[in-house]
N, C-alpha and C positions, 0 to 999 in steps of 0.2 A: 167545671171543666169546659165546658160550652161556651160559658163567658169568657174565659181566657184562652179560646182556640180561635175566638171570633173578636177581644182584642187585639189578641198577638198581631192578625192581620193590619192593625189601625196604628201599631205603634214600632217603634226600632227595634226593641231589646226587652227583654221580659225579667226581671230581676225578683227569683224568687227564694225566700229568708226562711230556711232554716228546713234540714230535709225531709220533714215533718208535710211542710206542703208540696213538696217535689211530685208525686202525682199526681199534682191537680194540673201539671204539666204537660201529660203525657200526648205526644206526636207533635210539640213543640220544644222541645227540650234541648233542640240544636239551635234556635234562636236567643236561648235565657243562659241567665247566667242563675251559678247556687253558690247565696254565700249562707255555708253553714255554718260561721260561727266559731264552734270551734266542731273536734271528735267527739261525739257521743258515744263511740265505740271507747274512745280512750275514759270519755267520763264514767263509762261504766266498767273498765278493768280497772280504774283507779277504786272504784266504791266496792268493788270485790273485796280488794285486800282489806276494809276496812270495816266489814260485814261480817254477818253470824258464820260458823259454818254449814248451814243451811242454807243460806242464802247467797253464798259464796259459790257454789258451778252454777246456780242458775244465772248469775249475771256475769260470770264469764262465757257463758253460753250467747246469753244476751250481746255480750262486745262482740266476740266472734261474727256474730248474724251483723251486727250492726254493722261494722269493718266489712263487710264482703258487697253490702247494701251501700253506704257510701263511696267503694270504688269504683260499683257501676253504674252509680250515678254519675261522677266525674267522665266515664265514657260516653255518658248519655248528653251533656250542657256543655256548652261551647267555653265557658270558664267559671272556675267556681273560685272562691276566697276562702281561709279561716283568718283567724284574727291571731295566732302565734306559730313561732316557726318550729313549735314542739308538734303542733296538732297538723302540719304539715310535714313535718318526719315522720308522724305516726301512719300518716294516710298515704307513705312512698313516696314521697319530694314529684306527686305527681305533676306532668307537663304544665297539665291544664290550670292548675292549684298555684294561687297566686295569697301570698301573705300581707295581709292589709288590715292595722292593728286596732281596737278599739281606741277612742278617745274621751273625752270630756270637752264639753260647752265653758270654755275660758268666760266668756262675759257673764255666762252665770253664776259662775260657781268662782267667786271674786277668792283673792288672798284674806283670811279674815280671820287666823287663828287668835281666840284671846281665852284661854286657858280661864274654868274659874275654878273657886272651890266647891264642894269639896274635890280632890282629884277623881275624874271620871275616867276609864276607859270605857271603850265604844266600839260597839259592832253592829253593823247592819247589814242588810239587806230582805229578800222574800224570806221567812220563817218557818215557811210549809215546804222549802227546798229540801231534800236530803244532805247535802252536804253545808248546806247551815244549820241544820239542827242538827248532827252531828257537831260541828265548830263549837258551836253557841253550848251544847250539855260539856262538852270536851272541856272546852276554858269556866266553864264554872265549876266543875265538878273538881277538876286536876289542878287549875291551875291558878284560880280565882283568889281559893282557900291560902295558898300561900303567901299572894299580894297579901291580904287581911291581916297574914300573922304578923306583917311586919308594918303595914300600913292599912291601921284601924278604921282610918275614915276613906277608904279608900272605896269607889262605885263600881259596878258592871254595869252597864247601861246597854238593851238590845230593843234597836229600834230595825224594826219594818214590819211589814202588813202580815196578816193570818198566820199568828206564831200558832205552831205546834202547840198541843199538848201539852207535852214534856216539857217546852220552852215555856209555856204560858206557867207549870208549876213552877220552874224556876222562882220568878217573883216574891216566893213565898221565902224565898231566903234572904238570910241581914246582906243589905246592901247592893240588895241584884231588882234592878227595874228592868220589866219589860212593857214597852209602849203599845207594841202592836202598830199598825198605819198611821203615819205622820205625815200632815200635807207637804212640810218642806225640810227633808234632811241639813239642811242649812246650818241653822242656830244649835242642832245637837252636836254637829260637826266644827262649828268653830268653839265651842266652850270645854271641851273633850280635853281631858290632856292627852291620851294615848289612842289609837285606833288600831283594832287588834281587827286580823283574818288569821285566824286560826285554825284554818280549814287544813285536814287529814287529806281529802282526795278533793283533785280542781283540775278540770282542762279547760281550753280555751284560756280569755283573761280575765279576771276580776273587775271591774271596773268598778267598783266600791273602793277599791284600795286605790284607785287614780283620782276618786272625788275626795279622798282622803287626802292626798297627796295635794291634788288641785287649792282647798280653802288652806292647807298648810299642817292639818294636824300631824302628827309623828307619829309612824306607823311601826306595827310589830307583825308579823308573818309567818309563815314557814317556807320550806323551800320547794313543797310543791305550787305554790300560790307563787313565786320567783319566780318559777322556771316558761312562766306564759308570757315573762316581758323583756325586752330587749334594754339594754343598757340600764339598768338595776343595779347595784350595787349595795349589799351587804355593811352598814358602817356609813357610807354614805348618805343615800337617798334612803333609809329603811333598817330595820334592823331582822334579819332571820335566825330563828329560832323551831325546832323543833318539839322539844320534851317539854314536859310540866315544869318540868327546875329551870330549864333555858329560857321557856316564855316568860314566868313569873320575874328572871332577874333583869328580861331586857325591859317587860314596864318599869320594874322598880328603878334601874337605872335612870330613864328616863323622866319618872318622878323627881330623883335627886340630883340630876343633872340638867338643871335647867337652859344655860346655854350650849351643852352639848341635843338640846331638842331642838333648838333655836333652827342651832346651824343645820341635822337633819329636817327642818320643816322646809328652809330657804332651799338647801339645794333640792328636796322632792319637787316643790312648784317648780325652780327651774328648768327639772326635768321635762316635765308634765308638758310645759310651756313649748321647748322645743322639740318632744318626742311624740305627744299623745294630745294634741289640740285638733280639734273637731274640723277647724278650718280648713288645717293642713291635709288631712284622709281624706275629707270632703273630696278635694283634687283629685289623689287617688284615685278615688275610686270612683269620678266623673271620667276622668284620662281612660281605665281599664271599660268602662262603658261604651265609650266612644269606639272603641277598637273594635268594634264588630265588621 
């Protein structure tokens, strides 16, 4: 706190990420900006609904506190950010609350889908998250088995770092790999055929489902994981599904539709391209900096 009371003096604007460190702020808070990201209040009334009932009023207790603790932060910084305009109606379309979307690294993450065998689908991200290991048991457990009955050789593939427990036994079933930490998401995401976010409770944006989008794989979702991005499209850019029987038919579909993946792969990147490019936010949110 000392250090950043005695930079604050040396620099413009103090930009501080996620409200986790927002009191290391404190008696400068009207020179910085807080971009949190997205609601952690809302990410935890979301994992209520889909939690023990034991554990279900304490984390609506938890949202509560948290929702009353990010509104007076927003009184405290001169402008804060979330990254969708759900996690800004949650938080009161306040003044100060400016919507500035996650993106992806275009020159990294090149166009590069080439599908191999045997059919993969694909999920990633942190493993130790709750609401990925939630996603990741959810789709193997419901919804996995069904792809299997009709397509035998058919993979689950869960790659990112410090899986779970329960994720790591996963593995131990026919046709489910789990990687654990992989230096470059890359090569698993262009040979994929399908890239599933099957996530039950999500605020803020996914942006596993944007790097998906970005190398070109075809993606399957639901509609809480939807509802964090603007101009999506259901059929188009993506396919949303909800239930174990809806997930399982929209891979399969897309197994046996192969230029119906085609054309959702092309229009995802050209979304990506003009809606969620690193370049373009970059602006953004130099422009909302400036404005001090």
């Amino acid at each position: 706190m000392r250090w950043i009371a005695k930079a604050s003096r040396e620099h413009e604007v103090i930009l501080a990420i996620t409200l986790r460190v927002a009191p290391l702020l404190q008696g400068t808070e009207s020179r910085g900006a807080l971009d949190l990201i997205d609601a952690l209040s809302l990410n935890m009334q979301e994992r209520a609904f889909a939690s023990s009932l034991f554990l279900r009023p304490l984390l609506r207790l938890e949202g509560r506190l948290l929702y009353h603790y990010e509104r007076k932060l927003l009184t405290l910084f001169a402008k804060a950010f979330v990254v969708s305009k759900r996690d800004w109606a949650h938080l009161g379309r306040h003044p100060k609350l400016k919507v500035i979307p996650n993106g992806v690294d275009l020159h990294h993450l090149n166009y590069a889908w080439r599908p191999a065998p045997p059919e993969t689908v694909l999920f990633l991200g942190r493993m130790d998250y709750p609401p990925n290991v939630d996603a990741a048991l959810f789709f193997a457990r419901e919804v996995f088995p069904r792809i299997r009955n009709r397509k035998p050789s058919a993979r689950f593939s869960i790659v990112g770092a410090n899986p779970h427990p329960k994720v790591r036994a996963l593995a131990r079933e026919k046709g489910i790999e789990v990687t654990g930490f992989v230096p470059d998401i890359r090569p698993h995401l262009a040979r994929a055929a399908v890239f599933v976010a099957p996530l039950r409770w999500a605020s803020g944006m996914q942006n596993k489902v944007l790097e998906a989008m970005a190398v070109g794989v075809p993606v399957v979702t639901t509609s809480k994981v939807l509802a964090g991005f603007e101009g999506m499209e259901s059929g188009k850019h993506l396919i949303v599904a909800d239930t174990p029987e809806e997930l399982a038919e929209a891979v399969l579909s897309l197994f046996n539709d192969p230029q119906g993946a085609l054309r959702l792969s092309r229009e995802a990147r050209a979304l990506v391209e003009t809606h969620y490019n690193w370049d373009r936010i970059g602006v953004q949110l130099a422009k909302e900096l400036r404005g001090f």
